[in-house]
N, C-alpha and C positions, 0 to 999 in steps of 0.2 A: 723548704729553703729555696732560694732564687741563687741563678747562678751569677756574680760578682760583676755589675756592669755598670760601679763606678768606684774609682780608685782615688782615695784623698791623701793628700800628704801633709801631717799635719804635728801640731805639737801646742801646748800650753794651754792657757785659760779660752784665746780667743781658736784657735784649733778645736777644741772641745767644741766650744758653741757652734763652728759650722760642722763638726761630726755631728751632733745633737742634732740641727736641722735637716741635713741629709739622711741622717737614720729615719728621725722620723715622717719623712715622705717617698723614702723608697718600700719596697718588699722586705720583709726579712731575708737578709744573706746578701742583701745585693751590693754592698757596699763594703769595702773595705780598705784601711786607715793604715797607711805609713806613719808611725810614728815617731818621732823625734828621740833618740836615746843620749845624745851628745852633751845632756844633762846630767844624767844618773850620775850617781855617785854614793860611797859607801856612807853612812854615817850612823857610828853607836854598833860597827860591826855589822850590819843590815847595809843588803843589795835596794837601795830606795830610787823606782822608777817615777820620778814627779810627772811626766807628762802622759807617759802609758795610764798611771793611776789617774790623774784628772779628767784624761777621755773616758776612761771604764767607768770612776764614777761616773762621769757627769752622761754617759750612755743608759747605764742603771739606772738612772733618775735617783741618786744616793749622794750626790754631789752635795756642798753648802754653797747657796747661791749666793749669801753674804760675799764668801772671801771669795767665792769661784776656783777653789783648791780644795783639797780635804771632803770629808763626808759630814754631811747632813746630821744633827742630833751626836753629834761627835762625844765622848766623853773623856775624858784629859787625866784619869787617875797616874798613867805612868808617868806625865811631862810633870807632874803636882809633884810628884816622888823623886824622880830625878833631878827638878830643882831642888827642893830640899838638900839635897844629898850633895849638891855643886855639881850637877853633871851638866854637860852642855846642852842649854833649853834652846838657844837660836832656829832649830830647825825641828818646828813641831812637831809630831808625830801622834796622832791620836787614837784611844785604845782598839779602835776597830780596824782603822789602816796600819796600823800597826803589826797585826795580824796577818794581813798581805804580805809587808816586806820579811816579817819571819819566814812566813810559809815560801816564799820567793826565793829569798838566800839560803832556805835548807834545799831544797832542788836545786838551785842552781850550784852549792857544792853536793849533791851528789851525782852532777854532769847532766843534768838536761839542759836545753836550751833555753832561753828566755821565749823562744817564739813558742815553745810547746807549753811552757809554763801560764806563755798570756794567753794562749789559745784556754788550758781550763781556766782560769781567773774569768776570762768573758763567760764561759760555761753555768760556773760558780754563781757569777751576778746574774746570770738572764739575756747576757748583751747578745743580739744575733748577727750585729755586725762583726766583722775581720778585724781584730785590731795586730797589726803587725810592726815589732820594731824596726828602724829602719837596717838594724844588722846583731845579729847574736855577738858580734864580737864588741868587746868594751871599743867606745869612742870617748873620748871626754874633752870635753872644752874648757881651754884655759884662757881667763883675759888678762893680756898680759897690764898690769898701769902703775900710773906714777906711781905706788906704793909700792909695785912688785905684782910677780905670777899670783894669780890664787885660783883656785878652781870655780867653775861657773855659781854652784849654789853659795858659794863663801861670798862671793863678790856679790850677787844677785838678793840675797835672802839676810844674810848675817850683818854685810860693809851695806845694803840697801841701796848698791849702786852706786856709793857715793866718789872713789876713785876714779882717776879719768884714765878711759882706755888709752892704751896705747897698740895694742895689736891683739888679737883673737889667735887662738891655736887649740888646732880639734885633733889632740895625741889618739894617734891608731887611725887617724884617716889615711895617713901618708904610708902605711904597710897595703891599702887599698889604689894605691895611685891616684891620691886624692892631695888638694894642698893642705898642708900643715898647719898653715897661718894666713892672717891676711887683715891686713892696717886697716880702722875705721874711714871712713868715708871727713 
C-alpha cells in the first residue's frame, strides 16, 4: 500500500465516476474519498448509506452501470415480497445491498463508527482506496418546498424532484458550526 497522496471529496453517481478514475490510475492506498453522508437516511429500519455504497460499489467494479447506483446482476427477491405485502417499494433495495445496510445498522447499533464499519465494507469488497464519510456523526439534509420539509431521499428518489425548493437544511451541521440552511440560488 502507498501512503494517501490525493484526497477527493466526493459523493453520488458522478463522485463515483471520478473516484473510479482516480482509483484507477493512482497506486493502491494512495487515494482517498471524503464522502458525502448528508444523504443517509433510515429506511425499512436500515442505516442506508446511498453515496458511501455507490463509490464502494462502483470502486469494486460491482456497481450497475445502467442506473449507476445499486450493484451489478442485482437480484430483487425482497423488493418482489415487500411489494406484495404493501410495504414501501419507492426506495429499492436489492438482495445483495441489502446485506450491507443490515450488516451496517447492526454495528452501528452496537456503537461502532461508520468510519470503522466503511473501512471493513472496503476490506470486504477488495477496494484499496480510503473511503471516509465526511463525519460519524448523523447529518441530514432537508429540502425545504412548496409542499413542505421532506428529507433528501423522499424529495430526491420517491417526489423525483418534482417540488420546488424553497430552502435546503443540513440538521446536525449547526451542532458543528456549520449553517443549518441556505436558500437556492
Amino acid at each position: 500500500m502507498s501512503e494517501i497522496s490525493v484526497i477527493a471529496l466526493t459523493g453520488g453517481i458522478g463522485g463515483a465516476r471520478l473516484a473510479r478514475g482516480l482509483h484507477r490510475h493512482l497506486p493502491p492506498g494512495a487515494l482517498a474519498c471524503i464522502v458525502n453522508t448528508g444523504d443517509d437516511f433510515e429506511h425499512l429500519g436500515l442505516y442506508v448509506c446511498p453515496d458511501l455504497d455507490t463509490i464502494l460499489y462502483t470502486l469494486a467494479d460491482c456497481h450497475d452501470p445502467q442506473t449507476g447506483w445499486g450493484r451489478r446482476d442485482e437480484t430483487w427477491t425482497f423488493m418482489s415480497v415487500l411489494a406484495r405485502l404493501g410495504g414501501p417499494e419507492w426506495f429499492r433495495l436489492g438482495d445483495g445491498d441489502l446485506a450491507v445496510h443490515v450488516e451496517r445498522t447492526r454495528r452501528l447499533r452496537g456503537g461502532e463508527s461508520l468510519s470503522t464499519i466503511t473501512r471493513d465494507l472496503c476490506a470486504g469488497f477488495g477496494v484499496t482506496s480510503a473511503l471516509l464519510p465526511m463525519t460519524d456523526e448523523p447529518v441530514r439534509t432537508r429540502v425545504h418546498t412548496s409542499e413542505g420539509a421532506l428529507e433528501f431521499q423522499d424529495y430526491f428518489v420517491r417526489r423525483r424532484a418534482n417540488p420546488v425548493i424553497t430552502e435546503f437544511e443540513y440538521r446536525g451541521a449547526a451542532t458543528r458550526g456549520r449553517p443549518t440552511g441556505c436558500s437556492p440560488p
